[in-house]
C-alpha positions in Angstrom: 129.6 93.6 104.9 127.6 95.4 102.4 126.2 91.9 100.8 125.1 91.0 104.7 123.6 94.3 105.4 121.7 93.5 101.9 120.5 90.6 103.0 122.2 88.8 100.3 124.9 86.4 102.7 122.4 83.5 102.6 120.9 83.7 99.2 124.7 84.1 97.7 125.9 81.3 99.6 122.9 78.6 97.9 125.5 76.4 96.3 122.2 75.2 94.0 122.2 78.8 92.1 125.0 80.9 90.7 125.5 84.3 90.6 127.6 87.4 88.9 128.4 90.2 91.0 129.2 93.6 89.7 131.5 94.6 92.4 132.3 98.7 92.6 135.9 99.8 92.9 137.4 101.5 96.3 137.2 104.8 93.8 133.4 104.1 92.4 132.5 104.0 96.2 134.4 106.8 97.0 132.4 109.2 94.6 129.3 107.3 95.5 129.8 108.3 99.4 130.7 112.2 97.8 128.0 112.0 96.0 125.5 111.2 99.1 127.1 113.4 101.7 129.0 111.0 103.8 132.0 109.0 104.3 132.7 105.4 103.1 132.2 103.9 106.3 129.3 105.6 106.9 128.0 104.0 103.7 127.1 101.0 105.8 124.2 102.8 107.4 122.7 104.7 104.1 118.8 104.1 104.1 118.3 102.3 100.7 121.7 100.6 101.3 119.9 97.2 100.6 118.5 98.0 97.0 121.7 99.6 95.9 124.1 96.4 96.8 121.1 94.1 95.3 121.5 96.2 91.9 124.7 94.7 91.9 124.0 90.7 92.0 122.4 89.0 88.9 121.3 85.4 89.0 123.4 83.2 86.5 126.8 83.2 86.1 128.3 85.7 83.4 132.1 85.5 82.8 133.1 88.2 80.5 132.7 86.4 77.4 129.2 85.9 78.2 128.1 88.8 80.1 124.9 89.8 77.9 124.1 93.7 77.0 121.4 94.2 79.4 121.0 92.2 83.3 118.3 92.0 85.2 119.4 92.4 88.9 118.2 90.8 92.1 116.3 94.9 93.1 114.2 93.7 89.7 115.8 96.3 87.5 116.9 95.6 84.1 119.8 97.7 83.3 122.5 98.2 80.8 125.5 95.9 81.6 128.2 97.7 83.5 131.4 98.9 82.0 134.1 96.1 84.0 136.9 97.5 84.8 139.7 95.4 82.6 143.3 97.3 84.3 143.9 99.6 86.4 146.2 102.1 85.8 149.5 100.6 84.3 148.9 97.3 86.0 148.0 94.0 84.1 146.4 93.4 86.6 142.9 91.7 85.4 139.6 93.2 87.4 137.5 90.4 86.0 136.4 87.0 85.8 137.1 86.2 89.9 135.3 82.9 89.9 133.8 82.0 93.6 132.3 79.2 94.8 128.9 79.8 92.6 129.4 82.6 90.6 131.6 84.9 89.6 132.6 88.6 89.9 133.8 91.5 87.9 135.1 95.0 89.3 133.0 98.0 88.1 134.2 102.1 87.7 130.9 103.2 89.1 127.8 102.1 92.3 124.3 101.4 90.1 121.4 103.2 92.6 
């Protein structure tokens, strides 16, 4: 919903590109809706919305192996890489490296504004 919102659902869908998205965790958007006052469903209405969700999408495909130390993201922002999220809790279970159709995407601990 959020990528839509973004403006993103076409652009991520060009089979001719590839992307990595940085995709927060249920708890990184959690604090993120604390943090700005309102509820997580509410989140789909925040003003800015847009930017924040493009901070998350980088052109190129990055599995972990080759995720370099800085991105640049689709807002035009060149930031540090995100910490991915490897396991959560006393699962195995892997938060990274979800191939898609032209991309891939890793879960991060935290929203990038």
């Amino acid at each position: 919903v959020a990528l839509t919102k973004a403006g993103l659902d076409s652009t991520l869908s060009d089979e001719e590109k590839e992307y990595t998205i940085f995709a927060p965790s249920d708890d990184a958007m959690a604090d993120f809706a604390k943090k700005k006052g309102v509820t997580k469903l509410s989140l789909m209405e925040l003003e800015g919305l847009d930017e924040v969700v493009k901070n998350h999408v980088v052109e190129g495909k990055f599995p972990m192996a080759d995720l370099p130390s800085e991105i640049t993201t689709l807002a035009g922002k060149t930031i540090p890489t995100p910490k991915v999220v490897m396991n959560k809790g006393r699962s195995k279970k892997q938060l990274a490296n979800f191939n898609s159709l032209n991309g891939c995407f890793h879960i991060i601990d935290a929203v990038m504004e």
